[in-house]
N, C-alpha and C positions, 0 to 999 in steps of 0.2 A: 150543513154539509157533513155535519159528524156521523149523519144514517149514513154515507155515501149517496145521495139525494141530491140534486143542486135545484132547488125550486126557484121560478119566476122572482119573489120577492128576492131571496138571495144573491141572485147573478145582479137584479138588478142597487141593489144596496155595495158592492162590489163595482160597478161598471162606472167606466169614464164615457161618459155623453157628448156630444157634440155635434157638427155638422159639416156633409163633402161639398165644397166649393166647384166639384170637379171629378168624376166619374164617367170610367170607360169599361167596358165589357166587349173581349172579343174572342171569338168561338172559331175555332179551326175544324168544322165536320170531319174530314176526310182524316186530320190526323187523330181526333177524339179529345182535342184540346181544347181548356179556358183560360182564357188571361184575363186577368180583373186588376186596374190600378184605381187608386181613387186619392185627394189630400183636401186637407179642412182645417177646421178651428172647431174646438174642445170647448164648454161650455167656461171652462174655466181662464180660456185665449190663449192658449198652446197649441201648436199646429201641429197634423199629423200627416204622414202619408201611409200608403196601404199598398201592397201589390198581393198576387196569388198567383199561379201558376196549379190545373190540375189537369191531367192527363189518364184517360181511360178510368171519368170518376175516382179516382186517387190524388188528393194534394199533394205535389210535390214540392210546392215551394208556397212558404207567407211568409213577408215579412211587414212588420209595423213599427215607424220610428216617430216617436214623440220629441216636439222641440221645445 
């Protein structure tokens, strides 16, 4: 990451793994909205949850909480 580069091997040497118990995706056409929540267990048996919020292709809202 010192080029400013973040390659595959990088992100992935870096990243917390795991799996969603539990995943929703819903798409509002008319307003140009996404909502995405999702929560699981971490390979490591810490739970997560997940939400998104993006509107006219623009994220306006994530947040991610590790327990």
């Amino acid at each position: 990451m010192a080029d400013d580069v973040l390659t595959i091997d990088e992100l992935e040497a870096i990243a917390v793994k795991g799996q969603a118990t539990f995943f929703k995706e819903t798409l509002h056409p008319y307003q140009a909205k996404l909502q995405m929540v999702g929560k699981g267990t971490l390979d490591d048996g810490r739970s997560f949850l997940f939400s998104s919020e993006e509107t006219h292709g623009v994220i306006q809202t994530t947040h991610i909480e590790v327990r």
